[in-house]
C-alpha positions as CSV (number, residue, x, y, z in Angstrom):
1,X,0.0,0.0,0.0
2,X,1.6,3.3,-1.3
3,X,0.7,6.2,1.1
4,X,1.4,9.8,0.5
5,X,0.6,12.4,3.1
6,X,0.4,16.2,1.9
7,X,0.3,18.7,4.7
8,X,2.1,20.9,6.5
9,X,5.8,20.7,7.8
10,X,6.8,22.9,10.2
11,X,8.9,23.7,13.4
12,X,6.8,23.7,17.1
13,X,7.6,26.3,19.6
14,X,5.2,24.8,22.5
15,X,5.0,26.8,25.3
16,X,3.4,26.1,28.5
17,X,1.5,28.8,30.9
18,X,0.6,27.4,34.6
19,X,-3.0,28.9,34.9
20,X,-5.9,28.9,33.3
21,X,-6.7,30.6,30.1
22,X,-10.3,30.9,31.1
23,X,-9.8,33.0,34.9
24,X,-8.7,35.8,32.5
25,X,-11.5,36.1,30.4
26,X,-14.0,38.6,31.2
27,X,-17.2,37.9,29.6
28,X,-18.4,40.9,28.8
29,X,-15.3,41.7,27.2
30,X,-14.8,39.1,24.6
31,X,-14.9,41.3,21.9
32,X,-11.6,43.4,23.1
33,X,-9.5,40.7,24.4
34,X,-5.7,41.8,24.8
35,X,-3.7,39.1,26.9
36,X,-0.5,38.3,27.5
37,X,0.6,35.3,29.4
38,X,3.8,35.0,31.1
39,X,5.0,30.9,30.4
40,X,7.0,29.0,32.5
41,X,8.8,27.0,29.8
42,X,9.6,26.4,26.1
43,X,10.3,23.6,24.0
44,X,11.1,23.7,20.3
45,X,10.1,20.8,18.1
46,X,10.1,19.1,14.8
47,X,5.9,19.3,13.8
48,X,3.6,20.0,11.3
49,X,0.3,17.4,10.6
50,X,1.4,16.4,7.5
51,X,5.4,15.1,9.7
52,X,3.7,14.2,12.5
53,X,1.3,11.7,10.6
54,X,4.2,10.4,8.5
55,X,6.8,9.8,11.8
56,X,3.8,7.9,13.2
57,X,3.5,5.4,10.8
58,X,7.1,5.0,10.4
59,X,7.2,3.8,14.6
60,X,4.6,1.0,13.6
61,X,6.8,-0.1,10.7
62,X,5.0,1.8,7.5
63,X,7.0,3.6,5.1
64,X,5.4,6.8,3.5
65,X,6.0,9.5,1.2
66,X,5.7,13.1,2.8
67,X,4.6,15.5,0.3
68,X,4.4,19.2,1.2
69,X,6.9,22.6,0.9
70,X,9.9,23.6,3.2
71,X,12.2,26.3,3.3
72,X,15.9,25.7,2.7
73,X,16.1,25.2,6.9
74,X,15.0,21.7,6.4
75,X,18.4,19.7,5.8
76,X,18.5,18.8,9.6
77,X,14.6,17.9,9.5
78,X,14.8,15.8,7.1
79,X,17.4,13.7,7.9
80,X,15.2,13.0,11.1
81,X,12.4,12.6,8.7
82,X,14.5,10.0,6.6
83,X,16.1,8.2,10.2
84,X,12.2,7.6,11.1
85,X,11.0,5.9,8.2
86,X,9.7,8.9,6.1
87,X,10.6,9.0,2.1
88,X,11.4,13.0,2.2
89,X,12.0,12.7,-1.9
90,X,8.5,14.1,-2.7
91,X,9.0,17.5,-0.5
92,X,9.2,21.0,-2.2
93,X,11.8,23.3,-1.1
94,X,11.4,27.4,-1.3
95,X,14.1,29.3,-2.9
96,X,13.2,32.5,-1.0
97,X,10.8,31.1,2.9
98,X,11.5,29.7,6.0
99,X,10.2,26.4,6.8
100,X,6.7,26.9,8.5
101,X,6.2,27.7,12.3
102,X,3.8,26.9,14.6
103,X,3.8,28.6,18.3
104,X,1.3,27.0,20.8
105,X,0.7,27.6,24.6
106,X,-1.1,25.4,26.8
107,X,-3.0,26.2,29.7
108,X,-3.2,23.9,32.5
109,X,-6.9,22.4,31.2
110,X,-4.8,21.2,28.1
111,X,-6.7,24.4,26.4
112,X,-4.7,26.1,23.8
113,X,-4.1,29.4,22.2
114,X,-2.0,29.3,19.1
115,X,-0.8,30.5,15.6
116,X,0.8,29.5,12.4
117,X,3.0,31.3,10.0
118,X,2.8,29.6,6.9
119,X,6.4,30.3,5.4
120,X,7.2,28.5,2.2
121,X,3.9,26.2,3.2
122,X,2.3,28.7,1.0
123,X,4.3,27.3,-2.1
124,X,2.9,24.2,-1.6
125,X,0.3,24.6,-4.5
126,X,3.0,24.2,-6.8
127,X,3.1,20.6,-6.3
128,X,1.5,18.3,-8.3
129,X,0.8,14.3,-7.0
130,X,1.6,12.7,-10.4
131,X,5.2,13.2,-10.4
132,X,5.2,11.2,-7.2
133,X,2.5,8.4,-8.5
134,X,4.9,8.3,-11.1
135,X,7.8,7.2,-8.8
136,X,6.4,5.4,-6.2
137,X,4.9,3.1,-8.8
138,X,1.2,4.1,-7.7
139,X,-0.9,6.3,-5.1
140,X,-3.1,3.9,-3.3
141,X,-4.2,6.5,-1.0
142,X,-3.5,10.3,-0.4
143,X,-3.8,12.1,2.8
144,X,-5.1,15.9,2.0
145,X,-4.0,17.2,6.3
146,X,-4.2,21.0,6.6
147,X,-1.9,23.2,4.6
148,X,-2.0,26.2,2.3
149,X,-6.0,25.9,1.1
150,X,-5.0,26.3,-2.4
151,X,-2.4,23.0,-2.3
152,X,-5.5,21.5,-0.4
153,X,-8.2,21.8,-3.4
154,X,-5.5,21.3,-6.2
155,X,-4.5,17.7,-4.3
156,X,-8.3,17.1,-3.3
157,X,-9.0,17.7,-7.2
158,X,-6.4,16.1,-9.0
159,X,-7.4,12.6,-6.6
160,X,-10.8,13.2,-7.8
161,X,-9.4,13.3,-11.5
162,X,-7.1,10.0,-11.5
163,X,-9.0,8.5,-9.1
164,X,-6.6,8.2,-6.2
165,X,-8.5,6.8,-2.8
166,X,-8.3,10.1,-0.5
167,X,-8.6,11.3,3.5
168,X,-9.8,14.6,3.4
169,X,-8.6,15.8,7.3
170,X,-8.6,19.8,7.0
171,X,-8.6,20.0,10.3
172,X,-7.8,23.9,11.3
173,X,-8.3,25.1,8.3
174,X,-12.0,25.0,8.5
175,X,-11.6,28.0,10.5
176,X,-10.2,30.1,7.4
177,X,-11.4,28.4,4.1
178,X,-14.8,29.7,2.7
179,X,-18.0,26.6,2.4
180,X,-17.2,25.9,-1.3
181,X,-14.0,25.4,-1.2
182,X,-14.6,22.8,2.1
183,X,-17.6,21.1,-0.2
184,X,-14.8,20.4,-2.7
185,X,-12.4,19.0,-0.3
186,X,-14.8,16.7,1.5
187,X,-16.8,15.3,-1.3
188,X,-15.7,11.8,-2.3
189,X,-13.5,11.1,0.1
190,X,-13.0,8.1,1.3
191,X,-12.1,8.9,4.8
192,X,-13.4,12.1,6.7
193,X,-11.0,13.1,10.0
194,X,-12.4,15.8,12.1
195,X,-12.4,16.5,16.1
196,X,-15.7,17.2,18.0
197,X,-15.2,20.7,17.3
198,X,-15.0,21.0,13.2
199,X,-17.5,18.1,13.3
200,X,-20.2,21.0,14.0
201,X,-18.1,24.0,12.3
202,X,-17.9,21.8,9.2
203,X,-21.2,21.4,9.4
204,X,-22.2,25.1,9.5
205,X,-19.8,26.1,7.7
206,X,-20.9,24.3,4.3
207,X,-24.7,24.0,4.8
208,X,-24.8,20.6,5.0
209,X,-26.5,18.2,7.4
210,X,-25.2,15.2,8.7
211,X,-26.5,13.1,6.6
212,X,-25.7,15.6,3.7
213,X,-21.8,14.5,4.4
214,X,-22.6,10.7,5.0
215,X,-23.9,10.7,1.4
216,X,-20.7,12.0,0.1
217,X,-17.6,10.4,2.3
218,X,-17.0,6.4,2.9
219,X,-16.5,6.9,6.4
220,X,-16.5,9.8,8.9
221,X,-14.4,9.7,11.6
222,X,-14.6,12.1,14.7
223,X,-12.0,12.1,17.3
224,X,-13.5,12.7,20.7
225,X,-10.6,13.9,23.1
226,X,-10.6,11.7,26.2
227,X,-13.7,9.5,24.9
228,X,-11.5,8.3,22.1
229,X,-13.0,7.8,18.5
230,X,-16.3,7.4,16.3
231,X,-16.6,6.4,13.2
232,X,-20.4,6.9,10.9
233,X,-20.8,5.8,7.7
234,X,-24.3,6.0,5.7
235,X,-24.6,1.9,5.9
236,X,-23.6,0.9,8.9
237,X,-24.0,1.5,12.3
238,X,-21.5,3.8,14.6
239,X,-18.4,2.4,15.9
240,X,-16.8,4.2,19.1
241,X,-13.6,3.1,20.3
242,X,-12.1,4.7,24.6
243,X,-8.3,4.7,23.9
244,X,-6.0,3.2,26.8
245,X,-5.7,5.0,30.1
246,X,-2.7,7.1,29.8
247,X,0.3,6.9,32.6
248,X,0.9,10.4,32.5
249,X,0.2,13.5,30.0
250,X,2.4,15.3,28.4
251,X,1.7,18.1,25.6
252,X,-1.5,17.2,23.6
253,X,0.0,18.5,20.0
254,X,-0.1,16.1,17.5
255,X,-2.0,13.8,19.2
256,X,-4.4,14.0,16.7
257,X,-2.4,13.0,14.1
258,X,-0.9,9.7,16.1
259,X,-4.4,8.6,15.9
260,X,-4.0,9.5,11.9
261,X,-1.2,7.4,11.6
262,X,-2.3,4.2,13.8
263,X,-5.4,4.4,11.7
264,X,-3.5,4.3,8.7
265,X,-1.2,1.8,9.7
266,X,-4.1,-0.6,10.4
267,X,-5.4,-0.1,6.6
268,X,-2.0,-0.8,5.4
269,X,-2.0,-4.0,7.5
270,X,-5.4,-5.0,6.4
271,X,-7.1,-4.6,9.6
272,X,-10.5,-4.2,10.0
273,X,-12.3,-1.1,11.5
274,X,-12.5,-1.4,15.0
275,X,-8.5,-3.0,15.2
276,X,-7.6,0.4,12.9
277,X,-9.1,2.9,15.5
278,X,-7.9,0.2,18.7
279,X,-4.2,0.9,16.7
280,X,-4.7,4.4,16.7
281,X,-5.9,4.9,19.9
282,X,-3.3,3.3,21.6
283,X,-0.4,5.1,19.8
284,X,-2.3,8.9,20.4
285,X,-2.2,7.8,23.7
286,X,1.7,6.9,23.2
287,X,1.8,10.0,21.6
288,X,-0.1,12.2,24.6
289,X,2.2,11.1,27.0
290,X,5.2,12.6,25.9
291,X,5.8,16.6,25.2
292,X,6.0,16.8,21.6
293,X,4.2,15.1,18.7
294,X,7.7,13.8,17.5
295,X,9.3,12.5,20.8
296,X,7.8,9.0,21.5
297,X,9.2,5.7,20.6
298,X,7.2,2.5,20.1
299,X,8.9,-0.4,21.4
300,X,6.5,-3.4,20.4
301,X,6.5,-5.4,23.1
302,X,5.2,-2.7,25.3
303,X,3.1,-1.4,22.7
304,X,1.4,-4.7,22.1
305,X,1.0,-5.1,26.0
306,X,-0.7,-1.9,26.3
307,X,-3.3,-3.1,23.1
308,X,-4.0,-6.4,25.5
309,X,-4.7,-4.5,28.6
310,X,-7.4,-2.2,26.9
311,X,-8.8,-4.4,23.8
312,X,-7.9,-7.9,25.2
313,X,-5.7,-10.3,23.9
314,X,-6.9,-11.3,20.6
315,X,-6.6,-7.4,19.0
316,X,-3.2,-8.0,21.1
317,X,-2.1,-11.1,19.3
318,X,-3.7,-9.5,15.5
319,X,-1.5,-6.5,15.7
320,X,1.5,-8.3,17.3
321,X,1.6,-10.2,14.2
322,X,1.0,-7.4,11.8
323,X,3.9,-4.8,13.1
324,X,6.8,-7.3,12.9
């Protein structure tokens, strides 16, 4: 299974304040807010959805092609990229921007305030997914994660056009893109990722109703924080999967995409459903309990342990035998 995930690449400054965003708000003044928190530490980190998703399936063993745009910063990345599992061959670079940057500060409620300078992300338009069908020998499915909105419609279209199977996950960038341009990224996908939240933006943000978007997508899949993950299709009924009880927390970014990439990782291994989500929960929980979305390890025996204790020891014994 040839897997090529377009997105964003960027560097993480995550930043942690030791209060609570919310005791600073004054309601009546929502409309004028001018904060400034004073953090008590910062970490930089290799991120971006489109990196995060493609480390993640390199720790369970699945190679992947990261396609997205980078500045001429991205030597060291990418060696880390390439080190993890991740064909790099397929990534843009910028002549004249900086790889992108995202800056996010936690609260001590895991609630976040953040931003994201796009950098040469905004040159990732220019990149067309033959070229890489060409060298990989095939697309067999393309993940369209957040990125410049233009690169997301041009890769949403041209899967339409060859008929490439297709996530559409535009996670944060609901917030910014207009309801025709989401319609065009959501229809005929084959896969729909969004959290609780752009569930209902999506929703009102493109006019649909639910089952509007369950007539056009395979499967929608809704992450649901601590609860875990559903997953609603217009044929069959909903499948909710709890992820394993974490042993500690750590920074929540990128979390998200460790589900992504567990997910994934159970399609390539031919898993079915539930075991894909069970695969994904387990390694965003992984992924929660470390500070940064590209600082965990799987070791497998752990890993397959941690599977038995939530999901029992059959799902322990089917991906055991899967990873290798």
């Amino acid at each position: 299974m040839r897997i090529a995930v377009t997105g964003s690449i960027a560097t993480d400054h995550l930043m942690s304040y030791p209060g609570r965003f919310t005791d600073q708000l004054v309601a009546d003044r929502l409309h004028q807010v001018s904060l400034s928190f004073l953090v008590d530490d910062l970490e930089v980190r290799r991120g971006g959805i489109a990196a995060n998703i493609t480390f993640g399936l390199g720790q369970l063993g699945v190679g992947s092609a990261l396609v997205g745009a980078v500045g001429q910063d991205f030597d060291e990345y990418r060696g880390w990229l390439e080190r993890h599992g991740v064909d790099t061959a397929s990534v843009y670079v910028s002549e004249t921007k900086h790889t992108a940057r995202f800056i996010c500060t936690t609260d001590l409620d895991h609630n976040q305030f953040a931003s994201f300078y796009a950098g040469a992300m905004a040159e990732a338009r220019e990149i067309e997914l033959q070229p890489v069908a060409d060298r990989l020998g095939g697309l067999d499915v393309v993940v369209i994660s957040p990125n410049d909105p233009a690169a997301m419609v041009r890769h949403t279209e041209e899967c339409r056009d060859r008929g490439y199977r297709f996530v559409a996950d535009p996670g944060q960038q609901l917030a910014r893109m207009e309801g025709e341009e989401i319609r065009r990224l959501v229809e005929g996908a084959e896969y729909l990722f969004t959290n609780e939240y752009e569930h209902g933006l999506l929703l009102q943000s493109t006019g649909w109703t639910h089952a509007d978007v369950l007539d056009r997508v395979g499967l929608w899949v809704t992450s649901l924080g601590p609860k875990g993950v559903q997953v609603e299709s217009k044929s069959e009924p909903t499948v909710e999967v709890a992820p394993p009880k974490e042993k500690q927390k750590g920074d929540p970014t990128g979390v998200g995409d460790a589900l992504r990439s567990g997910f994934l990782a159970g399609l390539y291994h031919d898993l079915d459903l539930e075991r894909s989500l069970q695969l994904g929960c387990t390694l965003a929980t992984v992924s929660l309990e470390t500070d940064g979305p590209q600082e965990y390890q799987v070791e497998r025996d752990s890993f397959v342990a941690r599977i038995a204790e939530a999901y029992g020891d059959a799902a322990a014994a089917e991906v055991q035998s899967k990873l290798g």
